[in-house]
Every structure is written in structure tokens, then in C-alpha cells.
C-alpha positions in Angstrom: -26.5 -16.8 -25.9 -28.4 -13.9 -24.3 -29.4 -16.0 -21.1 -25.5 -17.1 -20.5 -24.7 -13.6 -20.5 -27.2 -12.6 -18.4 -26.0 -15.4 -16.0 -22.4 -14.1 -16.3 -22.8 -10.8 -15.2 -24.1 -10.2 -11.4 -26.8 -7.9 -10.7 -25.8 -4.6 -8.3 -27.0 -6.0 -5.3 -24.7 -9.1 -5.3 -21.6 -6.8 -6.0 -23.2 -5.1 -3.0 -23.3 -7.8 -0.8 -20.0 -9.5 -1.9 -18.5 -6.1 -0.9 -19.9 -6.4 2.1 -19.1 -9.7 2.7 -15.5 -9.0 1.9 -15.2 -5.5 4.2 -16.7 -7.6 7.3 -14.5 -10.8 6.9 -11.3 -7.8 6.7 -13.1 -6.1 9.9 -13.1 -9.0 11.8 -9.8 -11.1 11.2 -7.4 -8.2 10.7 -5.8 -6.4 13.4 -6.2 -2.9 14.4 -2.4 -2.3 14.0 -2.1 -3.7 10.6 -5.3 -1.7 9.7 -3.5 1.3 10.7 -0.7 0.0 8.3 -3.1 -0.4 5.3 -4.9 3.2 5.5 -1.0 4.6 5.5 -0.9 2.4 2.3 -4.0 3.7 0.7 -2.8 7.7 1.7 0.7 7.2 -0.2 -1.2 5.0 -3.1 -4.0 7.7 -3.4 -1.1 10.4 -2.7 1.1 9.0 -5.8 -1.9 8.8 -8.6 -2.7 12.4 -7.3 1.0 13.2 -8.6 1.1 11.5 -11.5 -2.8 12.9 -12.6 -1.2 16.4 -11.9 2.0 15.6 -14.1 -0.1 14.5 -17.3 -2.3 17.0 -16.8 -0.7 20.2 -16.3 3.5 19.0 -17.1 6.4 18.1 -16.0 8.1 21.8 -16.0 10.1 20.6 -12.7 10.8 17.2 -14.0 13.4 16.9 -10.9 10.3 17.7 -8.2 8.0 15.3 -10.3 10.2 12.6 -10.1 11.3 13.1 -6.8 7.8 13.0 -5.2 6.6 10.0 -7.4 10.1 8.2 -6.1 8.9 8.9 -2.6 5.7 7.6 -3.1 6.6 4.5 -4.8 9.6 3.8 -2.1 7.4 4.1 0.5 5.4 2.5 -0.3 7.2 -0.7 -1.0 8.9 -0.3 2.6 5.4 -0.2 4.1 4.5 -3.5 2.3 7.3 -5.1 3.8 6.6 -3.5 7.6 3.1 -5.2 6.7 4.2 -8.5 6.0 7.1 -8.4 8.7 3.8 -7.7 11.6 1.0 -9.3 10.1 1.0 -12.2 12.9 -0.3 -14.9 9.4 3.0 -14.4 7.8 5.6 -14.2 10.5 4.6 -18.1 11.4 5.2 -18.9 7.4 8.8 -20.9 7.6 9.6 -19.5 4.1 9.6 -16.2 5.8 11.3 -16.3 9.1 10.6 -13.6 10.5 9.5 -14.7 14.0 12.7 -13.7 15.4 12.3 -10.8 14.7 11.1 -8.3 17.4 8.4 -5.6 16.6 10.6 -2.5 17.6 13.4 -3.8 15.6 11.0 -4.5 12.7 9.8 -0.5 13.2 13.2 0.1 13.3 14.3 -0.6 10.2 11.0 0.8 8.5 11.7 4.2 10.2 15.8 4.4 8.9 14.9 3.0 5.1 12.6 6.0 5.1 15.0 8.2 6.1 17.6 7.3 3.7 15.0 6.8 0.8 13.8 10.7 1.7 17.2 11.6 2.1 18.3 10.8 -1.2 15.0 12.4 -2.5 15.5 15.3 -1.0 19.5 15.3 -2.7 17.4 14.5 -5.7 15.4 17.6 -5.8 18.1 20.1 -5.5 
């Protein structure tokens, strides 16, 4: 039983080079715009656990503010998965989707005003 655990669990260098593997297949097919998109994604997601960290850790004193931010986070979020789908070229030829109609500045367009309205209403939130 010792050797089929030992053949389970991969040695540091192959999580290494299936890392690497992975980051140069996403280097190569994905576009520079829709790279742009994911970083934006990884600031909010990174921005959102730092909120929630600080709430468990110090408090929710202004529970309004908390809740408010984490909102924001969360909402955009969820808008900037959907501006990724809507321009990723792999999904907008997907006839479940159709979304080829759609033109990129109207696409933009939409992300821009849901953001507005979502930050509106946090910002009525917060008082």
C-alpha cells in the first residue's frame, strides 16, 4: 500500500512543470485583451478576500461599509465574468450563446452602466 501512495502523489518538480505547462498553453492561446480582463478579475478576487480577512479579523463595527464593499466586489466581479465570456472570441461562436451579434463597444457598454448602477446602489447602501 505504501508504493500506491507513493505513485498517487507527484513529486515537486512535476507540479512544477505541469504549472508551467499550464501558464505557457494560457500565454500562448489567450488574447492580450482577455488577459487584461483576467488580471482585473484576480485584483477584485484578491481585493474581496482582503475585505473579508479584515472583517473576521478585526469586526464588523460598520457592518453597512463591510457589506457594501464585499457587495461591490462580488458584483463586479460577476459583471466581469460575463464581459469575459461576451469577448472571449471561443465563446461568442458557441450557438448556445449568441453572442456574435453583438459588437464589442456595445458589449463594453453594458459592462460600464451595470457597474454604475451596481456602485450606485452601493454607494446608497453605505449611507
Amino acid at each position: 500500500t505504501a508504493n500506491a501512495v507513493g505513485k498517487a502523489t507527484m513529486s515537486s518538480g512535476e507540479d512544477e512543470g505541469l504549472l508551467r505547462a499550464l501558464w505557457n498553453a494560457y500565454d500562448a492561446e489567450v488574447s492580450p485583451r482577455i488577459k487584461v480582463i483576467d488580471a482585473y478579475l484576480l485584483s477584485v478576487l484578491l481585493t474581496g478576500i482582503v475585505q473579508f480577512v479584515y472583517c473576521i479579523l478585526v469586526g464588523t463595527f460598520p457592518f453597512n461599509s463591510f457589506l457594501a464593499g464585499f457587495v461591490s466586489c462580488v458584483g463586479t466581479f460577476v459583471f466581469t465574468v460575463s464581459l469575459r465570456m461576451q469577448v472571449n472570441p471561443k465563446s461568442t461562436c458557441d450557438p448556445v450563446n449568441n453572442w456574435e451579434s453583438l459588437s464589442l463597444s456595445r458589449v463594453y457598454a453594458e459592462w460600464l452602466c451595470a457597474n454604475l448602477v451596481l456602485h450606485m446602489a452601493v454607494l446608497n447602501f453605505m449611507g
